[in-house]
C-alpha positions in Angstrom: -175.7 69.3 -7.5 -174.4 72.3 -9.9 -170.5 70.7 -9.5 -171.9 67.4 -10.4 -174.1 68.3 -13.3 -170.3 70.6 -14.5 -168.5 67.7 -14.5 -170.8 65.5 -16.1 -170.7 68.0 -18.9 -167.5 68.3 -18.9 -166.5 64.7 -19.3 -169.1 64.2 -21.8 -167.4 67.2 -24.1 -163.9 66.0 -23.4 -165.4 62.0 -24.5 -166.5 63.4 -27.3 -163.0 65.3 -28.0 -161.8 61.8 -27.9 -163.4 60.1 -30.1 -163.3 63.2 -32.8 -159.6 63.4 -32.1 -159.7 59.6 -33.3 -160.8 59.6 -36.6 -159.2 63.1 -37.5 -156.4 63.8 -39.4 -153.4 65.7 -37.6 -150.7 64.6 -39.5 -147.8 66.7 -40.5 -147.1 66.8 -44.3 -144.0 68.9 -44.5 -140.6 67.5 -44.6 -139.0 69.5 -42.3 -141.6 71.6 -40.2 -140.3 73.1 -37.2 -137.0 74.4 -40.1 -139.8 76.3 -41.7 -141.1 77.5 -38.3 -137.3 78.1 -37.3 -137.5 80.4 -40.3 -140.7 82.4 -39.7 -139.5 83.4 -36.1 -135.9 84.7 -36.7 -137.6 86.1 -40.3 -138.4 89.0 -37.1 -135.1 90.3 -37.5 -135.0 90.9 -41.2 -137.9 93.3 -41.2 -137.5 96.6 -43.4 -138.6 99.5 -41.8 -138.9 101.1 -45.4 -141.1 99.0 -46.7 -143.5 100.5 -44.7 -145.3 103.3 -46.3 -146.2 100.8 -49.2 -148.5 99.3 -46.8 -150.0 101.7 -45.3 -152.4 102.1 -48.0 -153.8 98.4 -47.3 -153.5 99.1 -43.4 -156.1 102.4 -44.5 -158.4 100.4 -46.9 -158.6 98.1 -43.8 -159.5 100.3 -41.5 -162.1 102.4 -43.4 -164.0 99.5 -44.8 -164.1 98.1 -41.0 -165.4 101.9 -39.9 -168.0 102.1 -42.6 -169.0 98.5 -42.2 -170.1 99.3 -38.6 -171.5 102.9 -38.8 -173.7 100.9 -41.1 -174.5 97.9 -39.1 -174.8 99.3 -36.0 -178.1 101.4 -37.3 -179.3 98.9 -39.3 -178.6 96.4 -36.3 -180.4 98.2 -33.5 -183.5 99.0 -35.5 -183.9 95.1 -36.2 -183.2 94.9 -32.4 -186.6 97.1 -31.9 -188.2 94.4 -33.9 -186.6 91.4 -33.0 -189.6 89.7 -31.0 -191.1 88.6 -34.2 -190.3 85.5 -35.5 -189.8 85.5 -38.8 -187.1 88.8 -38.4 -185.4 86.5 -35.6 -184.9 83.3 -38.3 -183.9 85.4 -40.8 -181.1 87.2 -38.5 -180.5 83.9 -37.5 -179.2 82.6 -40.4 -177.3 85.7 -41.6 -175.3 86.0 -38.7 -174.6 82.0 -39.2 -172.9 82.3 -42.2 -169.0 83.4 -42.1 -168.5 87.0 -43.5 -166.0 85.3 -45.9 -169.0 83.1 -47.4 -170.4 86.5 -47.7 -167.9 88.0 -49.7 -167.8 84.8 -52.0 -171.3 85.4 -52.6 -171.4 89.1 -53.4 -168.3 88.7 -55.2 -170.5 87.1 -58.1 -172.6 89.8 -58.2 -170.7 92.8 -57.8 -167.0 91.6 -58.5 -164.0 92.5 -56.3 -164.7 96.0 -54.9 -165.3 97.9 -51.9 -169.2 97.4 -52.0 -168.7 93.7 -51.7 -166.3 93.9 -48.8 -168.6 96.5 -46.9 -171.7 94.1 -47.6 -169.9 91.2 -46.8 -169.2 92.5 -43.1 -173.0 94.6 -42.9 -174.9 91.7 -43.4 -173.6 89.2 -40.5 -172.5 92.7 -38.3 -175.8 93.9 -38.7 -177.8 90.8 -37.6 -175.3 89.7 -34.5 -175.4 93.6 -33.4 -179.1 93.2 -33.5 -179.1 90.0 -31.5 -176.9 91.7 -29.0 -178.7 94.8 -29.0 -182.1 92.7 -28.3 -180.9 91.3 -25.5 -179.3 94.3 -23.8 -182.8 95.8 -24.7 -184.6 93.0 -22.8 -182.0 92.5 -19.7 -182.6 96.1 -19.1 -186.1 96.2 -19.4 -187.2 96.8 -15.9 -189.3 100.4 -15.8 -192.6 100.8 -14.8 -194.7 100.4 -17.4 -196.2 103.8 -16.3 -193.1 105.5 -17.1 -193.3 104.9 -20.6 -196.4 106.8 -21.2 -198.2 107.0 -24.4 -195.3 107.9 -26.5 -193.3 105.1 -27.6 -190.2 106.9 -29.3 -190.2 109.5 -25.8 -189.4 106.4 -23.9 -186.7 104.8 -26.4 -184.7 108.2 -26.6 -185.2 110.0 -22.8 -185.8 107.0 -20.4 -184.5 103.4 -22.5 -181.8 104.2 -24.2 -179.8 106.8 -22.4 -180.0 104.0 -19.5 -178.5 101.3 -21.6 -175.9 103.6 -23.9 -172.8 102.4 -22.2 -173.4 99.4 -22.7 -174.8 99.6 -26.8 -171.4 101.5 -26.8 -169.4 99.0 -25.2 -169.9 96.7 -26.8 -170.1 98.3 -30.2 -167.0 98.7 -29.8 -165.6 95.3 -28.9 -167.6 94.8 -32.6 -165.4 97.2 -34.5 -162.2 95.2 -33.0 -163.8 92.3 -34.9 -164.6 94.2 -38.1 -161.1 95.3 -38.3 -160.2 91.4 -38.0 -163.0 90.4 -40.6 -161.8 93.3 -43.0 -158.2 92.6 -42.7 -159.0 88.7 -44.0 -161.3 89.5 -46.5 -157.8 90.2 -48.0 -157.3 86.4 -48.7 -160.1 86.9 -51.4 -159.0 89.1 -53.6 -159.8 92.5 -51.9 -156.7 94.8 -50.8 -156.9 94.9 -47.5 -154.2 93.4 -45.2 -154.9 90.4 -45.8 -153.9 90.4 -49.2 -150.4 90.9 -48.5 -150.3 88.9 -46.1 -151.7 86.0 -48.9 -148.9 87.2 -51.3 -146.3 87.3 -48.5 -146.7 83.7 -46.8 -147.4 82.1 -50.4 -143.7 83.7 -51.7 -142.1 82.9 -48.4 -141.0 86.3 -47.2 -141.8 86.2 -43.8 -139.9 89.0 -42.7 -142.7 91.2 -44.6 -145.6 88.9 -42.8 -144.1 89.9 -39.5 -144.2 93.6 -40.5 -147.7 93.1 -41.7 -148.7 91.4 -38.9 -146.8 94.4 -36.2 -149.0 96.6 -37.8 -151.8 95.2 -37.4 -151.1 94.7 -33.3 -150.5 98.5 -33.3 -153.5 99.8 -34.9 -155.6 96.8 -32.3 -153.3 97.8 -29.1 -154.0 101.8 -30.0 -157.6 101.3 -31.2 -159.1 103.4 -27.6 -156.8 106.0 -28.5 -158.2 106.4 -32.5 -161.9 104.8 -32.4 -163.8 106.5 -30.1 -167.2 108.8 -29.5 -165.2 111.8 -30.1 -163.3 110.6 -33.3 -166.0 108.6 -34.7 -168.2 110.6 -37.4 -164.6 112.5 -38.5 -163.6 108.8 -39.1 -167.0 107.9 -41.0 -166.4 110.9 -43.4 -162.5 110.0 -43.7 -163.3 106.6 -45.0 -166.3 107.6 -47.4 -163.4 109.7 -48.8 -160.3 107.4 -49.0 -162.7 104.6 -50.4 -164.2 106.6 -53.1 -165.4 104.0 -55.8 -168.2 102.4 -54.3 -169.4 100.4 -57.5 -173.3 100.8 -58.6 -175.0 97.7 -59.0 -175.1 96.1 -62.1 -179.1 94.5 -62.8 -177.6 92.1 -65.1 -175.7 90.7 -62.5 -177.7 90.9 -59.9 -180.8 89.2 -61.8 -179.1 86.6 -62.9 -177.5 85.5 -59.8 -181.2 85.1 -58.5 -182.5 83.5 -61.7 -179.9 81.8 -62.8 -176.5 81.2 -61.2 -178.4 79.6 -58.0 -181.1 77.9 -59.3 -180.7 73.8 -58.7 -179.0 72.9 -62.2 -181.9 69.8 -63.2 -184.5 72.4 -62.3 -183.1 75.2 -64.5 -182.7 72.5 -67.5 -185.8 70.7 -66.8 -184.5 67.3 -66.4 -187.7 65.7 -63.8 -187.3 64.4 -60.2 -185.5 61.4 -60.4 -182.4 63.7 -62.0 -183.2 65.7 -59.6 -182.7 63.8 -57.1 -179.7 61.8 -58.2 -178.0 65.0 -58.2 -179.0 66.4 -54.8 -177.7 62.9 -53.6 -174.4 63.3 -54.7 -174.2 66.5 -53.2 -175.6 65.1 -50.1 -173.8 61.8 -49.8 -170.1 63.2 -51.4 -170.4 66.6 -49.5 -172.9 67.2 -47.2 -171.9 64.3 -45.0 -168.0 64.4 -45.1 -168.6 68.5 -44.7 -170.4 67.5 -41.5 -168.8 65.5 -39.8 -165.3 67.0 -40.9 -166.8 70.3 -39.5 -168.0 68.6 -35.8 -165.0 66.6 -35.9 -162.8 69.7 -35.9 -165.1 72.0 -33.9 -165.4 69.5 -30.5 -161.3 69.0 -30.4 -160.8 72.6 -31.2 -163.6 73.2 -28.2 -161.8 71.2 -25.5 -158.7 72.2 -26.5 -159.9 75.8 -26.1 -161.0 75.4 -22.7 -157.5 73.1 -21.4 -155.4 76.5 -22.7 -157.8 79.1 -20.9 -157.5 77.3 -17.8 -153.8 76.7 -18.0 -152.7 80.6 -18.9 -155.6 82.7 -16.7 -153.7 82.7 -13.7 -150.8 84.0 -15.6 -152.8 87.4 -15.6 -154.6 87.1 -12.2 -153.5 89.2 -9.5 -154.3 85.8 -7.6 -150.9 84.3 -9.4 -148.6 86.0 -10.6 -146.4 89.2 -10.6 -146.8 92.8 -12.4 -144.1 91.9 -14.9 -145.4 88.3 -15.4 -149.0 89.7 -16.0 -148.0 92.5 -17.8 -146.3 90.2 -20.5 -149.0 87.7 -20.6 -151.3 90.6 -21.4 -149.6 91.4 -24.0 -149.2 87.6 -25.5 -153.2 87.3 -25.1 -153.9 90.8 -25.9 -151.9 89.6 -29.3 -153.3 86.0 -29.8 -157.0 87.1 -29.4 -156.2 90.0 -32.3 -155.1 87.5 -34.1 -157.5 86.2 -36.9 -157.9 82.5 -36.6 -158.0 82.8 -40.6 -154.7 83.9 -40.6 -153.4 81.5 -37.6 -154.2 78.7 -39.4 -152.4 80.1 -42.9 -149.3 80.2 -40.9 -149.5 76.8 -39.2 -150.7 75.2 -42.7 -147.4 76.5 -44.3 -145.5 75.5 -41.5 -147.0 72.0 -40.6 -149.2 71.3 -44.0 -153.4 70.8 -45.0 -154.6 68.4 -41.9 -156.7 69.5 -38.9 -153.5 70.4 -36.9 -153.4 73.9 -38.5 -157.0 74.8 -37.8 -157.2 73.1 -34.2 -154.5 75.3 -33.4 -155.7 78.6 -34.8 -158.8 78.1 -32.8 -157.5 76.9 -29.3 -154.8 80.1 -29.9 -157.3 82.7 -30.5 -160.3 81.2 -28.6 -158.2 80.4 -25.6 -156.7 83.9 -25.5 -160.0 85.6 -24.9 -161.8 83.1 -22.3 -158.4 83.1 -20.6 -158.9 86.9 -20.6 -162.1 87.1 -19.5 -161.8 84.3 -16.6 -158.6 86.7 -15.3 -160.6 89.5 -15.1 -163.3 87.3 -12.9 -160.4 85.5 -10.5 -159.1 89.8 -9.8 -162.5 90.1 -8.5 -162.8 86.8 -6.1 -162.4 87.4 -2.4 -160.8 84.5 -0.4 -160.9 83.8 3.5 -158.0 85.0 6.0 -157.2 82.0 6.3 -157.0 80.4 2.6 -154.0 78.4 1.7 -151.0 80.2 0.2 -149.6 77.4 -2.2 -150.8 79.0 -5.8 -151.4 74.7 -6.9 -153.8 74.9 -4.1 -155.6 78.0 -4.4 -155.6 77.3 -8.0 -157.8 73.7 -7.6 -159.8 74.7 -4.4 -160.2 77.9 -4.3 -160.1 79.3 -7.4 -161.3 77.6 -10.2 -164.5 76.3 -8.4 -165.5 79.6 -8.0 -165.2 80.3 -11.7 -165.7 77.3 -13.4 -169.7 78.2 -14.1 -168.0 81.5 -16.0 -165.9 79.1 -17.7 -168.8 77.3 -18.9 -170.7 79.9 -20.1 -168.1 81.7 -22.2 -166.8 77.9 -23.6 -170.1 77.8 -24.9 -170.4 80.9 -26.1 -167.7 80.3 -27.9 -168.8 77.1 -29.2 -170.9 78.4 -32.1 -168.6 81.1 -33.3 -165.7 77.5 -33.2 -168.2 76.1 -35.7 -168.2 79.1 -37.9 -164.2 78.8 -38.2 -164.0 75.5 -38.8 -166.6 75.8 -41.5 -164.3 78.4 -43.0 -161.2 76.9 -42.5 -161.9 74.8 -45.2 -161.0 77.2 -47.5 -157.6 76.5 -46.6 -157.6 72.6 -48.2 -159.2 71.3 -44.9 -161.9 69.2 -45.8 -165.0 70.9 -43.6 -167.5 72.5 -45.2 -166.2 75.2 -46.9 -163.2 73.0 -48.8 -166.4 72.3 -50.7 -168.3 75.6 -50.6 -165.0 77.0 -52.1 -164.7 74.0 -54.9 -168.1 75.1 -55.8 -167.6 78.5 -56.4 -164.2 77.9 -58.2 -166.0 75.4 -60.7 -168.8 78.2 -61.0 -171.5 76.0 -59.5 -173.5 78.5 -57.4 -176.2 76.4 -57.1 -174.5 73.7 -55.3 -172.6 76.9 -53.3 -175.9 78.2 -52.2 -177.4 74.7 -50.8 -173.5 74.1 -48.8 -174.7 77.4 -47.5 -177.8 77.0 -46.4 -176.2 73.4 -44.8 -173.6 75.6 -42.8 -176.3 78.0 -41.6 -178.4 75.0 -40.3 -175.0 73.6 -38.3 -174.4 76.9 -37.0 -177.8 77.6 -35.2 -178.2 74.0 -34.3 -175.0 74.6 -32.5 -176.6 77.7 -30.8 -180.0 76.1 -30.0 -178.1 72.7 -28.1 -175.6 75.5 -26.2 -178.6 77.3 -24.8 -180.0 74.2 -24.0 -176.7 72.9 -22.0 -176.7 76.5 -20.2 -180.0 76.0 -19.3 -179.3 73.1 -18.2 -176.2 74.3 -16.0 -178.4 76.7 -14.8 -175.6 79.6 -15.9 -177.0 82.9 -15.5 -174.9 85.0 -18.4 -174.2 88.2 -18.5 -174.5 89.5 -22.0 -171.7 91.9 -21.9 -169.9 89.3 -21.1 -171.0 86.5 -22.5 -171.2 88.5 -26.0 -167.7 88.4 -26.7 
């Protein structure tokens, strides 16, 4: 009955794939693509060494603003986790964490301008509120004492008996969180602060790809070392290292900051005064010339981008499953997945959309590269564990299609829709890049100064985004896939 229900769920998603593959665009606008992607590659071997102290300064201001930005979250994040049972703090979370750090940035970038406090508030805000989520639910799953053991004392229970239990796990995956602030901070680069990203920007826009591949090698360092550098031991000597090297942390400006709220975001025929029926001819533009082409630009992208996700995680897990394949095979498919899931689907999808030009092909690619990467990651670490019969066939075809992924395909499930949310963030964002999702149009707003169109977009975004969430809980439910939220959470 499971099997059945898997495949009818399955075929569904990969029907809908279809049909959103249909009326998408994946054309390729560049004359000569795959000379431009001839010329990225072998760009490897032109890369100066020297060059390389003049970026270590962006590969510091990434790091620090990633350190900070979780010191901070992950206090603010487990004291919302202690109160995330009620309601109203859950829908609030709920909508922060929906909306992309880089909408964040756009935001606080009208308020306090392009420094350090709007890229550390920027990654606090959504950190915080997925790190409480997390939290929450660690929290709960581990929530099996007798009720007698916690006494009258309330904060004696958190600190001797709760939370010592469930530290490695708060720690673990605290960590797997910093990986993705040092992502997050490195992109925040593409607008305007000077972070890796930046170069990066400058680099691919000029054409010298021999400094993106630098950029880019450095970036795959500090992720491959990042056990070695972030840990227990070295964390609160890295906390005070980066409060240091930041320095300027810009005091809030009141003028700004009122008029954003009173001003810049109020609906402009309400600010003026101009009665409903203005009112509402302008919301329906919005709606009708944005909302809906956002929409269903956005879906359209997300559900190819999903099943193309899942077909590449089932094709290259066996390439790191003791099951399959050799040491020296798994060893450098590690590395290829340990390198495509470091890699920012923000800055995939700039290098495919100067290699291929704006269609969906760039962003579909980004996010079956990255999102493939890590499922196929996490499914090879499940097949290591699977224990066959004596007698279980020896052709790998065959042990892959009736022994194998069987076994996992309920894991598969469950981290594809995981992973189906976070899809819709990206492809939100990805619109920033001249795809027409939603953000093409949260980012026209902003650049023609019309915040109050920019915060409605939002609030549209946020909506898709837990929609998403509610109908993949559902479908889990329906699955009956018991997660694991170390797992899952990834």
């Amino acid at each position: 009955m499971l099997l059945s229900k898997n495949l009818k769920v399955t075929l569904f998603f990969i029907f809908i794939a279809f049909i959103s593959f249909v009326f998408s665009d994946f054309s390729i606008s560049t004359i000569n693509p795959f000379l431009e992607l001839k010329k990225f590659v072998f760009s490897i071997s032109e890369i100066k060494i020297y060059d390389i102290p003049s970026l270590l300064p962006s590969l510091a201001r990434t790091v620090a603003i990633a350190v900070l930005a979780i010191f901070f979250s992950s206090i603010i994040g487990f004291i919302l986790a202690l109160m995330y049972e009620n309601i109203i703090v859950r829908t609030i979370l709920a909508f922060i964490r929906a909306i992309h750090e880089i909408f964040w940035a756009l935001i606080f970038l009208q308020i306090f301008g392009l420094n350090v406090l709007t890229a550390l508030l920027a990654l606090i805000f959504p950190f915080s509120a997925i790190l409480a989520k997390v939290y929450s639910e660690i929290l709960e799953e581990h929530d099996y004492f007798d009720k007698s053991l916690r006494g009258k004392n309330f904060l004696s229970y958190y600190f001797y008996t709760k939370i010592p239990d469930i530290f490695p796990m708060l720690l673990s995956y605290t960590l797997y969180r910093f990986e993705c602030a040092l992502r997050s901070s490195a992109i925040l680069g593409f607008v305007g602060i000077t972070t890796l990203g930046y170069y990066l920007s400058s680099s691919f826009n000029q054409g010298y790809y021999n400094e993106v591949w630098l950029l880019l090698i450095m970036f795959y360092i500090l992720i491959f070392t990042i056990k070695i550098w972030f840990n227990k031991y070295s964390f609160i000597f890295l906390v005070i290292l980066s409060f240091y090297f930041l320095g300027d942390f810009s005091t809030l400006n009141m003028d700004n900051f009122i008029r954003f709220f009173t001003t810049d975001i109020i609906p402009h025929p309400i600010k003026n005064d101009l009665g409903f029926d203005k009112t509402y001819i302008w919301f329906s533009n919005i709606f009708f010339d944005e909302i809906i082409p956002g929409i269903f630009n956005t879906i359209l992208l997300t559900q190819v981008s999903l099943v193309l996700t899942g077909i590449l995680a089932l094709f290259l897990f066996p390439f790191i499953s003791y099951k399959f394949a050799n040491k020296y095979l798994r060893f450098s498919s590690h590395i290829v997945l340990v390198i495509l899931r470091s890699s920012p689907e923000y800055i995939l999808a700039y290098l495919f959309l100067s290699i291929f030009g704006p269609s969906f092909l760039p962003a579909a690619l980004a996010l079956m590269l990255h999102n493939g990467a890590i499922i196929a990651f996490l499914l090879g670490q499940e097949s290591n564990l699977l224990k066959y019969r004596t007698d279980h066939t020896k052709k790998a075809i065959s042990l892959y299609a009736y022994e194998t992924l069987p076994r996992l395909y309920s894991s598969f499930l469950a981290f594809l829709f995981y992973r189906w949310e976070i899809i819709m963030r990206e492809s939100a964002i990805l619109g920033i890049l001249g795809i027409a999702t939603l953000g093409f149009f949260i980012d026209s707003a902003i650049s023609d100064f019309r915040l109050d169109k920019m915060m409605i977009l939002l609030f549209i975004t946020a909506l898709l985004n837990i929609s998403i969430d509610i109908l993949s809980r559902r479908i889990r439910k329906y699955l009956r896939i018991k997660e694991n939220i170390s797992s899952c959470n990834v």
